[in-house]
C-alpha positions in Angstrom: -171.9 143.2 60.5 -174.9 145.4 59.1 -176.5 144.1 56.0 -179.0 145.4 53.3 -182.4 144.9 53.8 -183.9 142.5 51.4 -187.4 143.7 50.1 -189.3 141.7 47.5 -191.7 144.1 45.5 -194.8 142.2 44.0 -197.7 143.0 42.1 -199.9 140.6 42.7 -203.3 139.8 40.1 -205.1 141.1 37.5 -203.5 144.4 37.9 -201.0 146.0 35.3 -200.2 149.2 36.8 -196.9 148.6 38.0 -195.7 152.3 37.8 -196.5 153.1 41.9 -194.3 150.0 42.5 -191.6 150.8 40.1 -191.4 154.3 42.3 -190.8 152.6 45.4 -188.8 150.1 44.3 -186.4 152.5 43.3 -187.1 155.1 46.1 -186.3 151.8 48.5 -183.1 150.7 46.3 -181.9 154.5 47.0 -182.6 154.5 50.6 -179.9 151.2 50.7 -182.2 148.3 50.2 -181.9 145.5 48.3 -184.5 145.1 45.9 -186.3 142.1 44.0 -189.3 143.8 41.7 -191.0 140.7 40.8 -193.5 141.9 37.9 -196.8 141.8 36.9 -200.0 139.2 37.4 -197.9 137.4 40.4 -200.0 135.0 42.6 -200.0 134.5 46.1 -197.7 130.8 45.3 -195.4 132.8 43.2 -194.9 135.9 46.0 -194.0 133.6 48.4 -191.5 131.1 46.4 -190.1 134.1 45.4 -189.8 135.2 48.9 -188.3 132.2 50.4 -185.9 132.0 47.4 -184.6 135.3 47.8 -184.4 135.4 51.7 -186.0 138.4 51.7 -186.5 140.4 55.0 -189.8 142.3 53.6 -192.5 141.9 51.0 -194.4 145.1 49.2 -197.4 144.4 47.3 -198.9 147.1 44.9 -202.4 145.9 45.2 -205.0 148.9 42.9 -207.5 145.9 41.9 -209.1 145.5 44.9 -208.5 142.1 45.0 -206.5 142.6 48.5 -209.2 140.9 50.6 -208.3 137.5 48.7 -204.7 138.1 47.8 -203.3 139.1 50.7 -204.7 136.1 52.9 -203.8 133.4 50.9 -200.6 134.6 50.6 -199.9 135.2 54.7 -201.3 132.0 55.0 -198.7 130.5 52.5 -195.7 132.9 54.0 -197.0 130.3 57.8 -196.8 127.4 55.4 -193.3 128.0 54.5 -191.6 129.7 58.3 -191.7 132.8 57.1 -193.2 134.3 59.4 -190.8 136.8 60.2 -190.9 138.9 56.9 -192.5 142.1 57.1 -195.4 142.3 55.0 -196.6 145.9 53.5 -199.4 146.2 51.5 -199.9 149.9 49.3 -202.5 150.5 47.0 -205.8 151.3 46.8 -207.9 149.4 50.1 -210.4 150.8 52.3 -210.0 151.8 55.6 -211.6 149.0 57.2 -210.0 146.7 55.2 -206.7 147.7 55.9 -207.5 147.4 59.2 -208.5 143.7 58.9 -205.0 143.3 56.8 -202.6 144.6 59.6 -205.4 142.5 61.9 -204.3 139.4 59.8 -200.4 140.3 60.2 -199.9 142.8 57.8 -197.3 145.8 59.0 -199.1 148.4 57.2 -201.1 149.4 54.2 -199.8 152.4 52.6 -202.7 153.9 50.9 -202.0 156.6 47.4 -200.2 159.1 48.3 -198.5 158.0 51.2 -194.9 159.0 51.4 -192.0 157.7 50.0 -190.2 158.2 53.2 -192.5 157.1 55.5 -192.4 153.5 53.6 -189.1 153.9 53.7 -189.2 154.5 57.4 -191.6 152.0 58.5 -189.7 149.1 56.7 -186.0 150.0 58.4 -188.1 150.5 61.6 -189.6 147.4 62.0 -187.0 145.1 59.7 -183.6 146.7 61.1 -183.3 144.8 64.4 -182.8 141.4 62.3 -181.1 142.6 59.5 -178.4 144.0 61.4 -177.8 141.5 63.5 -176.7 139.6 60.1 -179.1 137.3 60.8 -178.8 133.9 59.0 -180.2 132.5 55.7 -183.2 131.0 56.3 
């Protein structure tokens, strides 16, 4: 039995330009997905409450502060903390090259700089989350 994949959509931080997000949230929710947008000024502790809450397959974080190198850590670390291991992580916004290299480095799937494709998000997360989520796996 085939079900939806379940994609939390965080903006973590200082940042209050949630309008990229809100565009792939929706592009996402079109392509079939489930998906939780959880707002503005999120922390690391918040993201991934949220994420085992929601038994979500996926996590998208709009990062433009440049405040990636400290968010996105902290909250991998906190994703081991709670077995979550398994949940895709996706970073898009505005990070350097070699930054984004020490992301994926860390466990991120990718980091989907501006201008990056709607589809090839869209791609990357039912490429690399599909396997599980159609195997209807089981709540967490």
């Amino acid at each position: 039995m085939d079900r939806k994949i379940r994609v939390l959509v965080a903006k973590p931080g200082l940042d209050g330009h949630d309008r990229g997000a809100k565009v792939v949230a929706r592009a996402l929710r079109d392509a079939g997905m489930e998906v939780i947008y959880t707002g503005l000024r999120q922390t690391p502790e918040m993201i991934a409450a949220a994420a085992l809450q929601e038994d979500v397959d996926c996590i998208g974080l709009s990062i433009l502060s440049g405040a990636h190198n400290a968010i996105v850590p902290r909250l991998m670390e906190l994703l081991r903390q709670h077995k979550l291991d398994d949940v895709l992580v996706v970073v898009g916004g505005i990070v350097p090259e070699e930054d984004a290299k020490a992301l994926t480095a860390s466990g991120v799937g990718a980091v989907f700089p501006p201008g990056s494709s709607l589809q090839a998000i869209i791609e990357f997360i039912q490429t690399h989350v599909r396997p599980a989520a159609s195997l209807g796996a089981a709540p967490r």
